[in-house]
N, C-alpha and C positions, 0 to 999 in steps of 0.2 A: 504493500500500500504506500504510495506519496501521501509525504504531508508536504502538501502546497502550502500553507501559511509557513514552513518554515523555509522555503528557498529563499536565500539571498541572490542567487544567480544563477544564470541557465549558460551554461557555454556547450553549442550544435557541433559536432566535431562528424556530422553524418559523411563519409565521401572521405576524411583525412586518414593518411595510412600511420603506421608506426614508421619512428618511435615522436611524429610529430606530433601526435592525438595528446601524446604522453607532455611534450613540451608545454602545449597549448594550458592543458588541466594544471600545469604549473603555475605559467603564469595567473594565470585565472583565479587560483587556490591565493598566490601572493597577494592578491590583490583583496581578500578575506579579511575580515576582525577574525581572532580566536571564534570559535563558535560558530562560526556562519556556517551556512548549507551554501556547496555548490551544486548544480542537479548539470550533468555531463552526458549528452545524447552520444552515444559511442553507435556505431556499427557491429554487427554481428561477426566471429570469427576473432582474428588475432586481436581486434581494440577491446572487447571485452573481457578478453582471455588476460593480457595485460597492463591496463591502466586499472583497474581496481587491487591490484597488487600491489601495484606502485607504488602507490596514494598509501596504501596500508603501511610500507617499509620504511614511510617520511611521517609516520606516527599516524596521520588523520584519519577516521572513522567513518567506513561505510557502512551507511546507513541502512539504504532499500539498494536492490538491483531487480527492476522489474522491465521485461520487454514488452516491447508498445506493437501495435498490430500492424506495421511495416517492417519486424523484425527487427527494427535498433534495438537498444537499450538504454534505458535512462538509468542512471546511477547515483545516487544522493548521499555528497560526502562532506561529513563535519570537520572544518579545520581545524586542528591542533592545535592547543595553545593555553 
């Protein structure tokens, strides 16, 4: 389940391959208060397989990982801090 009232930010990364998906949810994530929710539209295959990994090894907290009925994924991660 999404909780929509807690997203602070949507970064669409549908179409970008590795390891740019990975860069992008970086910047994105910097750009975070402690606490915020990033919600990150990943693609099916290797972007899902490794950007919520990522995100986990830099400490931050995946929340939900639910796919949407064109087959992305959306992923809901709490920044660190």
């Amino acid at each position: 389940m999404k909780a929509e009232g807690e997203i602070t930010a949507t970064k669409n990364l549908r179409g970008v391959n590795c390891p740019m998906n990975l860069v992008y949810t970086k910047v994105a994530m910097a750009g975070l208060k402690p606490g915020e929710v990033l919600e990150i539209i990943l693609d099916d295959g290797p972007p899902i397989n490794n950007v919520p990994g990522s995100v986990k090894k830099e400490g931050h907290t995946v929340l939900a990982q639910t796919q949407l009925e064109d087959g992305a994924w959306s992923v809901l991660v709490r920044k660190a801090g």
